[in-house]
N, C-alpha and C positions, 0 to 999 in steps of 0.2 A: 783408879781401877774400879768397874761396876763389881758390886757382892752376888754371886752366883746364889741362885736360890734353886732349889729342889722341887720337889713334891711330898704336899704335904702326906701324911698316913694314908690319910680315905683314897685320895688320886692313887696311891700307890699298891692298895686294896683291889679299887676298881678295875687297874690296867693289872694287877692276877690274872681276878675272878675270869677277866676278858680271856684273856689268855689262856685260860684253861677250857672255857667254854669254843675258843675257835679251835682248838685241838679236837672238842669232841665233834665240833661239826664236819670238821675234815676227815675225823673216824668216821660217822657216819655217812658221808658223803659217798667216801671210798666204798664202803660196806656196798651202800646200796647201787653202784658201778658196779662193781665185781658180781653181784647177783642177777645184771643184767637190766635193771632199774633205770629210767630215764630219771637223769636229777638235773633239774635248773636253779640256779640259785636266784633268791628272791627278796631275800630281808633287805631292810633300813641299809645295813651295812655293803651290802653289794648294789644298790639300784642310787642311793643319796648317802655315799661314806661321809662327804663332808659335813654334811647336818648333824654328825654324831655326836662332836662337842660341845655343838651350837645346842641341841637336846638338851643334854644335863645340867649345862649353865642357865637355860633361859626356860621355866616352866609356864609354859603355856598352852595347857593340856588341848584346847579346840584344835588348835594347829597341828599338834606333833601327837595325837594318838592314832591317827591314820596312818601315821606313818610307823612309827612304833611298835603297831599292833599286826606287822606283818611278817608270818612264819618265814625262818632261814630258809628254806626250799617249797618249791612244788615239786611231786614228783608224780611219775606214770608208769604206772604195771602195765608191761606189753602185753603178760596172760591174759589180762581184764580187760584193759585200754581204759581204768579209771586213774582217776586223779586225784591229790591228797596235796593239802598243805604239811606241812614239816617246821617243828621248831624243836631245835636240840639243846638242850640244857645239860652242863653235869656236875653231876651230886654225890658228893662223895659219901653220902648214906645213904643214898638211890631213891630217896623220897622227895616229894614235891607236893605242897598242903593245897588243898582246895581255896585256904586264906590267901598264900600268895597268889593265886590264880586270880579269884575276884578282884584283889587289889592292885595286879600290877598290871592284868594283860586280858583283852578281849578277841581272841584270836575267831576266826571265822568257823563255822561249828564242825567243819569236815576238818579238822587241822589235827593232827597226832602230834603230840609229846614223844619225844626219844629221852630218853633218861641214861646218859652213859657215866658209868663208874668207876673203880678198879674192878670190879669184877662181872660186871654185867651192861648189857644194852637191852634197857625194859623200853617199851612203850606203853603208852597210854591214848587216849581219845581225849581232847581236849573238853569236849560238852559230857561224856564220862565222869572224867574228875569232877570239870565245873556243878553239874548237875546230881552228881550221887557217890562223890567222894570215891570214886573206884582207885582202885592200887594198882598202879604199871605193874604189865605182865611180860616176860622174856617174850625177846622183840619175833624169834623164830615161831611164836604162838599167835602173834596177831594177824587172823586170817586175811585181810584186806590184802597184805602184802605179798602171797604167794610166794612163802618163803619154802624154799624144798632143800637148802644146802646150810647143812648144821656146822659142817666144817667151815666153813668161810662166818658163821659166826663167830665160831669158836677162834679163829685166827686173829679177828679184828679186836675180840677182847684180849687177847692176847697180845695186841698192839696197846692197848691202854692201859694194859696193866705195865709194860713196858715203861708209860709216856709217864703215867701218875706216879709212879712208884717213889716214894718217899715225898708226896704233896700233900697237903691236906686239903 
């Protein structure tokens, strides 16, 4: 009879952290539907999901930071008719260093950071952070997105406060 083997700690960490992270993209996602927001999904994970594991096993940074370094969504304000890259991360102390930025991710300089938590969905500008260490500010405050409906933020955190509740 073959020995069933597992996943070790870190695999097991990863497939979390993941997991908590596609809950806040789909918080988000929703978020920005309900406000009327055109959202196309865009990331590694939705255009090439195969290459995901192939990514972490085999570091071959020429190859795979093109691919890697591409925000979860674009998205379009119909008030504006502009356009925004989107990468959602969540932190469950709603911060995000300007260290991990340089070091893990070179997103395209019009890309926002969404920061969702248990108790809030901050945004940020990614060449912000990268460039002058700025601090995500409540997402209903970032003027690009013509946000006018505080209740529908206020609900969706209220879904994540829901979904985290007792995670770290």
């Amino acid at each position: 009879m073959k020995k069933e083997t597992g996943l070790n700690t870190k695999e097991l960490e990863f497939r979390y952290n993941y997991i908590k992270g596609k809950i806040a993209e789909h918080i988000v996602e929703q978020l920005f539907i309900a406000l009327g927001i055109d959202v196309y999904r865009y990331g590694v994970e939705h255009t090439v999901p195969q290459l995901l594991s192939y990514m972490r096993k085999n570091k071959q940074p020429n190859e795979t930071s093109h691919i890697r370094n591409n925000p979860d969504f674009i998205i379009r304000i119909p008030k504006t008719d502009s356009i925004h890259f989107i990468e959602v991360k969540y932190r469950a102390n709603g911060t995000i260093s300007r260290k991990e930025i340089e070091e893990s991710y070179n997103y395209p300089p019009n890309t926002f950071i969404i920061l969702v938590t248990k108790t809030s969905i901050k945004s940020i500008k990614f060449i912000d952070l990268k460039e002058n260490n700025a601090k995500p500010i409540d997402i209903i405050n970032q003027p690009e997105f013509c946000i006018e409906n505080s209740l529908l933020i206020s609900q969706h955190i209220e879904l994540a406060q829901k979904v985290y509740k007792g995670l770290d």
